[in-house]
N, C-alpha and C positions, 0 to 999 in steps of 0.2 A: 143712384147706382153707378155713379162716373166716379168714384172715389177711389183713388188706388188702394188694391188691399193686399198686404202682405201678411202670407200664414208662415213662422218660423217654425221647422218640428226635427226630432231625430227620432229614428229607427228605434230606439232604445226605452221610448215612451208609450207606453198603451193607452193614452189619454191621445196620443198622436194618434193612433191607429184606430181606435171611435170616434176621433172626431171628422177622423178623412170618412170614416162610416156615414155618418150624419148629414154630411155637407154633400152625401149623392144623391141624400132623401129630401134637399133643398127644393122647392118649387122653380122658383125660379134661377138658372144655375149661375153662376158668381164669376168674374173672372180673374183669378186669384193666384196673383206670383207665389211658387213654392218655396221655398228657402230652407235646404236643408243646414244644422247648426249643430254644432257638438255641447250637447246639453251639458259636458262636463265642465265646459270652457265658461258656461255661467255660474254654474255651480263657485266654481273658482273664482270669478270675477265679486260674485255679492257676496261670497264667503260664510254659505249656508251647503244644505246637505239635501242629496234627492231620498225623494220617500221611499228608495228601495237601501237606502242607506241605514236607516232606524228600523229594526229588527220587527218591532211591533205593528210598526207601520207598513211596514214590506209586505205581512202577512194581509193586513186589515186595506192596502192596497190592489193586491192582486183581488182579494174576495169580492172588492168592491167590480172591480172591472168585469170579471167574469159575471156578478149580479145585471149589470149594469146592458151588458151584451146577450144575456141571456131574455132579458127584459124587453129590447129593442130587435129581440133576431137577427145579430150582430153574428157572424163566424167567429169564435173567436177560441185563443188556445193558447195561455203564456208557455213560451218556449221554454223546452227543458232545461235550459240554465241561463236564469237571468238575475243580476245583470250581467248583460254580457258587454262586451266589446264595440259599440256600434262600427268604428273609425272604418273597415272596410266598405260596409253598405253606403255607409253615407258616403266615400269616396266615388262607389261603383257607381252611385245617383246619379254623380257629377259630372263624371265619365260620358255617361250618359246621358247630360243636357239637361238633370233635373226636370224631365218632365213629367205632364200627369200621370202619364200609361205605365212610366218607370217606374213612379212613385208609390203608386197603388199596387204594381207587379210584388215591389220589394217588402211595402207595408202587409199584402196577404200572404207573401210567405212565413214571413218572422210569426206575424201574429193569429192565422187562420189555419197554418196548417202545423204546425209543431216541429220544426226542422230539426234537424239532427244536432247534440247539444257539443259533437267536435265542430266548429266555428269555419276551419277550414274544409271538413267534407258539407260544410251547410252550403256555403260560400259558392263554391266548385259548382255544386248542382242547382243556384239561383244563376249564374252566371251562364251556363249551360241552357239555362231552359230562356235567358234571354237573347242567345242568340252571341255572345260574348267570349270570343278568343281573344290568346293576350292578355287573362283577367291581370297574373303579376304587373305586367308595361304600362297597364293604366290603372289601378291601385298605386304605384309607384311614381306617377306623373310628376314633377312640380307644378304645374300649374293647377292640377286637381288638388294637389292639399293644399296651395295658395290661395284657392276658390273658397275651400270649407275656411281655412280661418278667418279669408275677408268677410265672409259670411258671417260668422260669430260674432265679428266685431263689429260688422253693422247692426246686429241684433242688438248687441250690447248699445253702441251708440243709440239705439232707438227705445233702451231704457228693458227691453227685454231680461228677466233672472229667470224663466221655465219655459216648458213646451207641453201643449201648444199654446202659441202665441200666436192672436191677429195684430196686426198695426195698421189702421187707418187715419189717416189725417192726423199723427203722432197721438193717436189714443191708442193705450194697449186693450186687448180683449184675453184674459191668460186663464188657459183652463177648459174643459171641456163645459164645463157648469158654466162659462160666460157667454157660450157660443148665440144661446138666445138672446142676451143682451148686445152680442154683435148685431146680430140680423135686425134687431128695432133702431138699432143705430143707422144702420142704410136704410131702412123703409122709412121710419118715422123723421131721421133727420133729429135724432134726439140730443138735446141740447144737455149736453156731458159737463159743459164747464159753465151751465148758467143754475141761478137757485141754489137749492142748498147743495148739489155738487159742488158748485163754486166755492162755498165754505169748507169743504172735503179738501178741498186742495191745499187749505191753508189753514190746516188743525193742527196746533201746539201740541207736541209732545207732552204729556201728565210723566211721567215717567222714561228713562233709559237703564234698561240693561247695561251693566257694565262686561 
């Protein structure tokens, strides 16, 4: 359990916001660098499309989530228009030292309680109920949006394309569906690059997409 772990998510993600659900109902609790990332900036980087992007999918995503929370007694409530914008929240994060109290405050607004779908009267009233004057001077920071891109970039350097993503001992965990395979990973000490993983790693392309 001494293994540094790092969880990449944004705001913009409801796989993010069940997984942060999940990881309260952990037994044993984890101590777990947060790292917020602008999911678009991966998207960008591996040259693929988020699943709120494909129309069919957007639909057959949200259904899943809301199944999925329903199932678990999750609060949960996609916001009246998404996708939306993360780039403020995830600033405000930052502002804010990206901590856990923050991260959860902001994660249960977006996603548990339906906030209002003008961006800026949502904004006003998360920032108000954190206690947060000045919201414009620190949204407008340089070093807060210097923070969120170095952040991306070290996601990216760590090989990270979605959210959420764990990184331990440079193994990615991506998804909410991986999260149990994270957790056998720290208990069991499971050997990821030995056996026929180890062949996983170094499986020939049969074909390419052009």
């Amino acid at each position: 359990m001494s293994k540094r772990i790092k969880w990449y998510f944004d705001f913009i993600s409801p796989f993010s916001y069940l997984q942060l659900k999940k990881l309260e109902q952990v037994k044993h609790p984890l101590e777990i660098e947060m790292i917020p990332v602008l999911f678009a900036g991966l998207l960008k980087k591996w040259g693929h499309k988020g699943p709120a992007e494909l129309e069919p999918k957007r639909l057959d995503t949200y259904k899943f989530c809301q199944w999925y929370a329903d199932t678990h007694d999750i609060p949960f409530q996609v916001p009246q228009a998404h996708p939306f914008n993360p780039l403020s929240y995830l600033r405000l994060c930052i502002a804010l030292g990206s901590t856990p109290g923050n991260i959860h405050d902001i994660f249960n607004f977006l996603w548990g309680e339906c906030p209002p779908a003008h961006q800026a009267e949502a904004i006003q009233g998360l920032a108000k109920r954190l206690g947060v004057t000045h919201l414009d001077q620190l949204l407008s920071d340089p070093k807060v949006k210097t923070e969120l891109i170095s952040n991306t970039e070290s996601a990216i350097k760590d090989g990270v394309y979605g959210v959420p993503t764990f990184v331990i001992n440079k193994q990615r965990f991506w998804g909410l569906d991986q999260m149990d395979m994270m957790l056998d990973f720290l208990e069991r000490g499971m050997m990821i690059d030995a056996g026929e993983y180890a062949r996983l790693t170094k499986l020939p392309y049969g074909i390419r997409r052009s």
